[in-house]
C-alpha positions in Angstrom: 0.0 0.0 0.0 1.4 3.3 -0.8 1.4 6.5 0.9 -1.5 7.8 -0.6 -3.7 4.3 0.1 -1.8 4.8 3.7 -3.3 8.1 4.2 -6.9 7.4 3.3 -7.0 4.5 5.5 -5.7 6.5 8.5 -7.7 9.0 7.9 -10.4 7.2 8.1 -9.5 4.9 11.0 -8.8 8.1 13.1 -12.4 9.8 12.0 -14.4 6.2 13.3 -13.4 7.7 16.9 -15.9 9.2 18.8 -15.5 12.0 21.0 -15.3 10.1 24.4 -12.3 7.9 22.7 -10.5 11.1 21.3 -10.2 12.8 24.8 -9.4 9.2 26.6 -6.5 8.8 24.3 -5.2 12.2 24.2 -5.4 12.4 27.8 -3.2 9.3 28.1 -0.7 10.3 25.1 -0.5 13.6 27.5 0.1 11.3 30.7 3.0 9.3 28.6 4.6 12.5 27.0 5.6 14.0 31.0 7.2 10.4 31.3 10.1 11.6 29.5 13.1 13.5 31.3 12.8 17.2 29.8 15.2 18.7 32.3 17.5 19.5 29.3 14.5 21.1 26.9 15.0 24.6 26.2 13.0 25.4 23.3 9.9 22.5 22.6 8.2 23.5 18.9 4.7 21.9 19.1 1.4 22.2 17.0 -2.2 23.5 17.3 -4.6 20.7 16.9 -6.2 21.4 13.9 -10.7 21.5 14.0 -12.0 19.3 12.0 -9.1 16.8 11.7 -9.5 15.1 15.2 -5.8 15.2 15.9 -4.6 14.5 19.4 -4.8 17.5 21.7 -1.8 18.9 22.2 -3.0 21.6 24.6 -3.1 19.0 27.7 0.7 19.3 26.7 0.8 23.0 26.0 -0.8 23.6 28.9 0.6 21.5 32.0 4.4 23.0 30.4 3.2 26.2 31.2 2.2 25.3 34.7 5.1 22.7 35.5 7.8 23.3 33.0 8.5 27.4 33.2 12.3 26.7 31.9 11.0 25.9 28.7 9.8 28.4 26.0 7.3 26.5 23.9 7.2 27.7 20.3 4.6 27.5 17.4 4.8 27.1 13.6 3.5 29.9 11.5 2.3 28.0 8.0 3.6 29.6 4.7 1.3 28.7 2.1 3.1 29.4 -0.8 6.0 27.3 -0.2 5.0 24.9 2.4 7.8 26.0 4.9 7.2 27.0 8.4 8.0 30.0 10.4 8.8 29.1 14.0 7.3 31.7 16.6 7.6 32.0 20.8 4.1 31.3 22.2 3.7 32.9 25.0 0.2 33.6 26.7 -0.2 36.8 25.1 0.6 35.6 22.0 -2.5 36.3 19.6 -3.4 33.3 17.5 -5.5 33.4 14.6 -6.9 30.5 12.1 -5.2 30.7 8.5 -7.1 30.1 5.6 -6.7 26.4 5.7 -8.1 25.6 8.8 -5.1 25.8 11.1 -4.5 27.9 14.1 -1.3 29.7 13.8 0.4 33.2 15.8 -0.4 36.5 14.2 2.8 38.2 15.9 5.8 37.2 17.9 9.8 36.4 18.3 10.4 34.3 15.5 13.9 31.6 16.4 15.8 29.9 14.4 15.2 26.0 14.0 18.6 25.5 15.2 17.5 26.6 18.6 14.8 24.3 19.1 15.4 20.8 21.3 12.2 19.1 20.9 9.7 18.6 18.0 6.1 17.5 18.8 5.0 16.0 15.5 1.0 15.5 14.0 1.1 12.3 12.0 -1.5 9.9 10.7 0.5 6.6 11.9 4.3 5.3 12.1 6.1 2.3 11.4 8.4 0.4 13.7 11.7 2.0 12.3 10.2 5.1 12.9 9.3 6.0 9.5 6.2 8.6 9.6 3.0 9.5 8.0 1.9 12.6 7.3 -0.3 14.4 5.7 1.9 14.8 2.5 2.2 18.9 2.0 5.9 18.1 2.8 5.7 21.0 5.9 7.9 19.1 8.3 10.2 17.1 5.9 11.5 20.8 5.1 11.4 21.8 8.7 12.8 18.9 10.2 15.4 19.4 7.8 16.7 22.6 8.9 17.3 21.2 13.0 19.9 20.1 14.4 20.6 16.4 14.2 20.1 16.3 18.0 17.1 17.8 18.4 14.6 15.3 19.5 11.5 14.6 17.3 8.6 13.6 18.6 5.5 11.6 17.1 2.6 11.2 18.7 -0.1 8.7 17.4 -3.6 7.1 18.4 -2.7 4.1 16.9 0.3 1.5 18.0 3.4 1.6 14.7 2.8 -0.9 12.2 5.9 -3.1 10.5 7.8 -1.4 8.3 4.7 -0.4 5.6 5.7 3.2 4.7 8.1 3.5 2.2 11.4 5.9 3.7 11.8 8.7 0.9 15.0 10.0 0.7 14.2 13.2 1.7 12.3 11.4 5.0 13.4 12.5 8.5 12.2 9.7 10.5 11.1 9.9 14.0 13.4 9.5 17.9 10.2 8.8 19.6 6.6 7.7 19.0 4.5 8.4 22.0 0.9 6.1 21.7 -2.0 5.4 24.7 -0.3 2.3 25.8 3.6 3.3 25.3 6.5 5.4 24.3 8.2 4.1 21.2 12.1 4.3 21.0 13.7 4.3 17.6 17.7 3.7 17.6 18.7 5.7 14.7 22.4 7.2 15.8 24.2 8.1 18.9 23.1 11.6 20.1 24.9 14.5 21.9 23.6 17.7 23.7 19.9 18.5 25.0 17.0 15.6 24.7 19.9 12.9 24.9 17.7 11.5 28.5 14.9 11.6 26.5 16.1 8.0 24.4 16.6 4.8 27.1 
């Protein structure tokens, strides 16, 4: 099946959960995610969940950060439509937010950093396999992002579903994923020996 079949199926494997399961599962996603060591997390880059789409609600993330985690400045991606690339904006409290013209929730103003600086990715995806291999929604956004970080920084999937065996083809433009976090478990992919902030993070 290729990426396109893929991407169908999810899709519609992800929209066949009700609204009780969604929360139950993003709840426990949340509860696995502050299982990780993040003492060494300066700068975590995370989405907005997107209406419509039924992604996992990263705002039980977002939020307990704020409260428990004030060393780290989370950040937000700003969506370039003409090009596909991301902008990469400090979210603070104040920070206005505003929905773009596709749907997604995005700051109107703020610092914008540089990739380089960031130490942690939280990454929307349809599904992953068991090398780490991910899914996506295929406008290429985060191949170009993930691109432009440093090999260290630690990139973060997180998933409804459990990975699958090696079904998704690896691109050769394809940045695959450190860490899948799931309801039942965190995921550890071994892809290279890793120095500097977010080395804890891999067992």
């Amino acid at each position: 099946m290729d990426k396109k079949e893929l991407r169908k199926a999810y899709m519609k494997n992800r929209q066949a959960l009700h609204s009780g399961e969604l929360e139950d599962l993003s709840t426990r996603i949340a509860s696995n995610f502050f299982s990780l060591d993040l003492h060494a997390v300066r700068y975590l880059h995370l989405y907005y969940p997107i209406a419509g789409k039924q992604e996992i609600d990263s705002l039980l993330i977002s939020n307990r950060l704020r409260k428990d985690y004030r060393h780290i400045q989370l950040v937000l991606p700003k969506s370039d439509l003409t090009n596909c690339t991301l902008k990469h904006i400090c979210w603070e409290e104040s920070t206005p937010l505003a929905m773009n013209e596709w749907g997604i929730t995005e700051p109107g103003d703020g610092q914008e950093i540089s990739p380089e600086l960031i130490d942690l990715i939280l990454i929307p995806l349809l599904a992953c396999d068991k090398e780490g291999n991910r899914l996506g929604y295929g406008k290429g956004f985060y191949d170009r992002f993930l691109a432009s970080c440093r090999p260290e920084a630690i990139k973060v999937g997180l998933s409804y579903f459990e990975p699958q065996e090696s079904i998704i083809a690896n691109e050769s433009h394809d940045i695959p994923l450190d860490i899948c976090i799931t309801p039942d478990r965190i995921w550890h992919f071994k892809h290279q020996t890793r120095q500097g902030p977010g080395n804890d993070l891999n067992e």
